[in-house]
N, C-alpha and C positions, 0 to 999 in steps of 0.2 A: 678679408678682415674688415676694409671699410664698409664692406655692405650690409654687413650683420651691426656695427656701428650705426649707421644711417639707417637702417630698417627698428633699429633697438628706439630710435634715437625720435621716429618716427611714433611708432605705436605708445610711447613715454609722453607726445605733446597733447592730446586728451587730457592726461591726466593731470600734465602741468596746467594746460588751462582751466581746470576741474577745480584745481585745488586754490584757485582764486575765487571762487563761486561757493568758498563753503559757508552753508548760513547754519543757523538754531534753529532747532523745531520747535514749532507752533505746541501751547499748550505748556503745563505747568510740570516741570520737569522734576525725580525725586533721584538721588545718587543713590546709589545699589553698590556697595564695596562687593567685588568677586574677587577668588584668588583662584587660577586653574590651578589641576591637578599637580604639577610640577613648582608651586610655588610663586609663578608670575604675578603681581599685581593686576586687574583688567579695572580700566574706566566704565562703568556702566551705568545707564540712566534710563527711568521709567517712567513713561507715561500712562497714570494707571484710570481706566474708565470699566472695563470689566473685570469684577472679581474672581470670575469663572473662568476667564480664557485670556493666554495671553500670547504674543506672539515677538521672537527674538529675532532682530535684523541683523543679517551677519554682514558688513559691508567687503567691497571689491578688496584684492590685496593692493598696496600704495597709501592708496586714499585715504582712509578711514571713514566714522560715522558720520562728522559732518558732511559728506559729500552731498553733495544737492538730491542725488538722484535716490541714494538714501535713506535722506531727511522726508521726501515728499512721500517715498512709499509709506514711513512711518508716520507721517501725520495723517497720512488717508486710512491707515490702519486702523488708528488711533481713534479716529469717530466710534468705533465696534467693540476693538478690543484692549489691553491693556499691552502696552509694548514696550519692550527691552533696546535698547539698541549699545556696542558697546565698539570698545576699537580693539582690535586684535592686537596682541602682543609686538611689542616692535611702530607700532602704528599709536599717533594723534597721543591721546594722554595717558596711555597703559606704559605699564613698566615693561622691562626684557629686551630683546632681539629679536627679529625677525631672520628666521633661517629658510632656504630656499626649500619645499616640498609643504604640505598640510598638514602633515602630524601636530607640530605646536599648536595651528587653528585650530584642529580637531578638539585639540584637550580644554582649550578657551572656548569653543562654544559648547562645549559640555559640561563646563563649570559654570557659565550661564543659565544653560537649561536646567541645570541640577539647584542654584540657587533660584530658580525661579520658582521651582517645586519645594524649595524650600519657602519661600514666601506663603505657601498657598495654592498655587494656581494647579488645578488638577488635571489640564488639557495644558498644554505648551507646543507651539506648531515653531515653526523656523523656515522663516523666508531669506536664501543665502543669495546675493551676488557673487559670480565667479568663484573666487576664493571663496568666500562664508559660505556659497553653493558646493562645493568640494568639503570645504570640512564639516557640513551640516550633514552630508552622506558618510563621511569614514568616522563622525562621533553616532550616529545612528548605528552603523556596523557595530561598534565597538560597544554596543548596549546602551548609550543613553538612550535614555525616555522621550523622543522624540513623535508625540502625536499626527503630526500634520508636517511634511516637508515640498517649501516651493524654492527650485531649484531656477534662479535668472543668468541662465549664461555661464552653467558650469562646463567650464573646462576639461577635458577628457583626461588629461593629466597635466604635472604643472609644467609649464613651459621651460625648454629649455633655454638653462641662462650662459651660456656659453662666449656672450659678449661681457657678462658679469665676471666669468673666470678672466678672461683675458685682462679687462680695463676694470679692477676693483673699486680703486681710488675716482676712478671717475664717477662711477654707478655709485659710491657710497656719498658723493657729492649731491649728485642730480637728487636720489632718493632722501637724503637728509633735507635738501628744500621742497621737498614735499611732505613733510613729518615723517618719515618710514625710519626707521632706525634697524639697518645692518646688521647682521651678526657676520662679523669679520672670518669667521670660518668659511 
């Protein structure tokens, strides 16, 4: 039990040090109110330079969009094309819970993708880290309009939390100081 603790506890300090390092992206930011398919609120914001093509950042699960690493792919995008980047439910300024599996990210990045095409943009690609890379694939399955998909480090499946079952109160600790908000289920 302590070593699923200590290895949990391990792969988690990344991200605490990650989430000291969150900055703004470069460039003139415009707010995009989304609301996924189930209801949730999503924070989302665009930096728009081409009309024609735009491309949605789906960040790691934890973290959210400010995360550094992020932030930097979307401002490199951002010279080209016009970019979405938002926080996943339970995560950074979105309303909800965060529950363990991708079905919730799924439905959040395709209600991105779908307001994006609502905007206008008639190409929409999605570049997902781990998590945004997993739910960028099961909202593509599930028929969103998904043009173009770059997959950074998607996960084969989501990892089991099995130290999360055991010690909730603790993981809902660690994870609250990192912005993630729990769904206590």
């Amino acid at each position: 039990m302590q070593r699923n603790v200590i290895q949990t506890a391990a792969a988690l300090l990344p991200a605490l040090r990650e989430a000291r390092r969150r900055r703004k992206p470069a460039g003139e930011l415009y707010w995009v109110p989304v609301r996924s398919g189930d209801g949730v609120d999503l924070y989302c914001t665009m930096v728009s330079k081409d009309p024609s093509r735009a491309i949605v950042v789906a960040h790691p699960a934890v973290v959210g969009s400010r995360y550094s690493q992020v932030v930097s792919l979307a401002d490199e995008l951002s010279r080209s094309y016009s970019v979405l980047s938002f926080d996943f439910r339970g995560h950074g300024r979105s309303g909800g819970r965060c529950r363990p599996g991708f079905s919730g990210p799924a439905l959040d990045l395709a209600a991105v993708v779908e307001r994006a095409r609502g905007l206008g943009f008639p190409k929409v690609g999605v570049a997902g880290f781990s998590m945004g890379a997993g739910a960028a694939f099961l909202a593509a399955a599930a028929g969103s309009q998904i043009d173009a998909l770059v997959s950074i480090g998607c996960p084969p499946a989501f990892p089991d939390m099995a130290a999360l079952k055991r010690h909730p109160a603790l993981f809902r600790v660690v994870a609250r100081a990192l912005g993630l908000r729990l769904d206590p289920r």
